[in-house]
C-alpha positions, 0 to 999 in steps of 0.5 A: 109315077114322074121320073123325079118321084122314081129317083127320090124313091130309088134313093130312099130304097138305096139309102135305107136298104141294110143287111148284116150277113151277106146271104141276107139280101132282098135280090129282088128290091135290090135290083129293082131300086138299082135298075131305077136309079142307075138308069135314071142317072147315068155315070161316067167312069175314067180309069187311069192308066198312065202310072204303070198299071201293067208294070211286072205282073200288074194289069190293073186296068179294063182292058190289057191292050197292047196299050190300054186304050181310051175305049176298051175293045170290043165295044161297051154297048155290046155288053148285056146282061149275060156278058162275062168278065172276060169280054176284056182281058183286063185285071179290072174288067169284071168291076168296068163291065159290072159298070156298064150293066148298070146303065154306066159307062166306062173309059181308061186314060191312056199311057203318056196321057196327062191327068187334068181338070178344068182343061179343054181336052176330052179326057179332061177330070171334069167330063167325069164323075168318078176317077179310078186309080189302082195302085199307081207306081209313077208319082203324080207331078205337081200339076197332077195333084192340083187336079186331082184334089180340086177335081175331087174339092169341086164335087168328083168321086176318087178311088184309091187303091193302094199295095204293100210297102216295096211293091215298085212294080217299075223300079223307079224307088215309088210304090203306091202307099208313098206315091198316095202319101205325097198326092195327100202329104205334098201339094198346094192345095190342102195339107192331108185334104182326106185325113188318110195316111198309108202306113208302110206295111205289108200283111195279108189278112182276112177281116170281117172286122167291120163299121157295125152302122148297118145304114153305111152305103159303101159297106151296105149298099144296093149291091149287097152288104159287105162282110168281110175284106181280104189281104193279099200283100196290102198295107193298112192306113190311120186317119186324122179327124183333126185334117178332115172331120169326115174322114171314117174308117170302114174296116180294120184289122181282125184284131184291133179296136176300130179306132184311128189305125190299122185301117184297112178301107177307109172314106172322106169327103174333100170339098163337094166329092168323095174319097174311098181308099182300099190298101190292097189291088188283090180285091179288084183283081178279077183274074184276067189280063196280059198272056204270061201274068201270074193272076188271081180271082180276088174279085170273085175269091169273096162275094164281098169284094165286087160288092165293096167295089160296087158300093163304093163306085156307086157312093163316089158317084153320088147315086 
């Protein structure tokens, strides 16, 4: 079989695969149609850090550094099948190291780096396939939204993470929900390019509240089915399908209809690329980071949530 004809198949194994509890899942498929297409297709992952991700309690990034540096340390090419999330002290390292064991790699955009695209710089949008943004507490400057949203228009893959209303970790009067809110709301690109707004709230919750279509692959991907999604002090969002006709909501509140509110993960496309925004860090939070941080286990707290994580990142990059 021709490495075309194994990539078409891959795909098809990918796309088709559905499950609707999470012990119901073909481990054996699963990694085999993963392995084929990751492997045939590499992708490059960029994590930002340049918007205070380690301000307060926060490590949002691979690896916690003294400063997080472009490649975390020790090296991603020592990683092996067998290598724990702790072989970086990150918040986000278990989701960077869950990357790499599938054939990709990952990088973190330094402190005092600026965001970029269609520049010269190694670093620049446009060397990536997917950028990862969790809970910003610095606001992007103008030049910074242009990037980002043709970065994403000219076919990139974004993630977006969001905290509660109020968590301004660095105390400069900008939290994630109104920093994401002015990178949609406030830029000369497109007015509310996703059709996504962060409601200004504050709630924990457990929801198995989810898009019952078993064919989603962010909720339904190679990584398992996702079933449920919990809070920890996260804001939930709306959509506006009249801004962007793409735009769709993948799980909501316990209690509520699943309708255009109380959203609390969502997708869109903008151009050629792709948007996911979850509107809580504590998912992604794997437990590990800087000595003297008060952390916890979200990434492993439900075995939805690496696999909302990884079925997005896959998504994003258009695997």
């Amino acid at each position: 079989m021709n490495l075309f004809n194994k990539i078409i198949i891959a795909g098809f194994a990918i796309i088709s695969f559905s499950c609707d509890k999470e012990n119901d899942i073909n481990t054996s498929a699963k990694a085999t149609s993963t392995a084929e297409i990751t492997t045939a297709i590499p992708k490059k992952f960029l994590f930002d850090a340049t918007k205070a991700q380690t301000a307060g309690n926060a490590d949002w990034v691979l690896d916690a550094d003294t400063s997080p540096q472009r490649l975390p340390t020790p090296l991603q090419s020592n990683i092996t099948a067998t290598t724990t999330e702790n072989f970086w002290r990150g918040g986000l390292s278990a989701w960077g190291i869950a990357l790499v064991k599938l054939g990709h790699t990952v990088e973190t955009l330094p402190t005092r780096t600026a965001i970029t695209y269609g520049g010269t710089g190694v670093q620049d949008l446009k060397n990536y396939d997917v950028f990862v943004v969790a809970e910003p507490n610095i606001r992007f400057t103008s030049a910074e939204k242009t990037a980002i949203l043709n970065f994403v228009k000219n076919g990139g893959g974004l993630f977006m993470i969001s905290n509660h209303s109020g968590s301004d970790r660095n105390n400069d009067g900008w939290d994630s929900p109104a920093i994401w809110n002015d990178l949609m709301s406030t830029n000369t690109v497109k007015a509310n390019p996703f059709g996504i707004t962060i409601t200004l709230n504050n709630f924990s919750e457990t929801t198995s509240n989810r898009l019952s279509a078993t064919t989603n692959p962010i909720l339904n991907g190679s990584q398992g089915a996702v079933t449920q999604l919990k809070y920890s002090a996260g804001a939930s969002m709306s959509i506006n399908r009249t801004a962007n006709t793409t735009v769709q909501g993948l799980i909501w509140r316990g209690t509520s209809s699943q309708g255009t509110s109380n959203i609390m993960c969502a997708s869109a496309t903008f151009g050629t690329g792709r948007v996911v925004l979850i509107g809580d860090s504590s998912p992604a939070d794997d437990g590990t980071g800087a000595t003297g941080d008060t952390l916890y286990p979200g990434w492993t707290e439900l075995a939805s949530h690496s696999r909302l994580h990884m079925n997005a990142s896959l998504w994003l990059a258009k695997l």
